[in-house]
N, C-alpha and C positions, 0 to 999 in steps of 0.2 A: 433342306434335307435333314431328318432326325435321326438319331441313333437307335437305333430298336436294342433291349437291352434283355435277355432270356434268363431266368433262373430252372434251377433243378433242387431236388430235394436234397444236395450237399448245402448248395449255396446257403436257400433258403436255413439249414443248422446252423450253418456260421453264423445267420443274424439271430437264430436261437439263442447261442453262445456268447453271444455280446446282450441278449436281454437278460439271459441269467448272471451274467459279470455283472453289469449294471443293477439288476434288482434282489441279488446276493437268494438267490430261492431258483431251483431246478425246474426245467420248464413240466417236466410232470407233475413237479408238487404244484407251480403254478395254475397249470390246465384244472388241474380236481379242482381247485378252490371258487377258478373261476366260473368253471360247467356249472360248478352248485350253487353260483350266485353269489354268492360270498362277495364282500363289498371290501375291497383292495385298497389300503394304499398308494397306489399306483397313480399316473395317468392314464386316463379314460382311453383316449389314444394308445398307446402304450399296451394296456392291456388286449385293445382290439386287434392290432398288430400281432403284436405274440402271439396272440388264440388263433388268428387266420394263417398265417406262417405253421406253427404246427399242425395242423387241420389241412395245408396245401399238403405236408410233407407226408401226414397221414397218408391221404388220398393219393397220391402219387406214387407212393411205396406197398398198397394194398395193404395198409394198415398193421405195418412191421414198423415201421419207422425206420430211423437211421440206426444203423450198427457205429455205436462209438468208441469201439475197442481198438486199441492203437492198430495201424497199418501191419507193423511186423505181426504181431497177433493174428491177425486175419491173413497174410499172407503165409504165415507157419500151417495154420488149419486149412489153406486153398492147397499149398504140397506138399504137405505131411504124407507119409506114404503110411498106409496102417492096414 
């Protein structure tokens, strides 16, 4: 019997945030470089990974992407009365 194993477009950042740890370059500046072909340093894998991860979370999110503004932030602005 296997495990079936589900992400969402959190998860999927957190393994954003371990490729930008790892390859010291934000995955936005990454994504531009990579869309335009531009020939990376990287692993070939590595780069394929990252670019399909952000492109899930695109897609997923209707093309807002993830809000990464700390918790408290986002919950000041959810009931902030104004």
């Amino acid at each position: 019997m296997s495990t079936r194993h589900y992400y969402n477009a959190e998860s999927l950042d957190r393994a954003l945030r371990e490729y930008e740890s790892e390859y010291g370059m934000a995955t936005a500046a990454f994504y531009e470089r990579y869309a335009s072909g531009e020939r990376l340093e990287l692993p070939e894998f590595a780069q394929h990974a990252w670019a399909s991860f952000y492109e899930d979370i695109l897609r997923m999110t209707g093309g807002s992407g993830i809000d990464r503004r700390s918790v408290t932030t986002r919950a000041h602005e959810a009931f902030a009365c104004r």
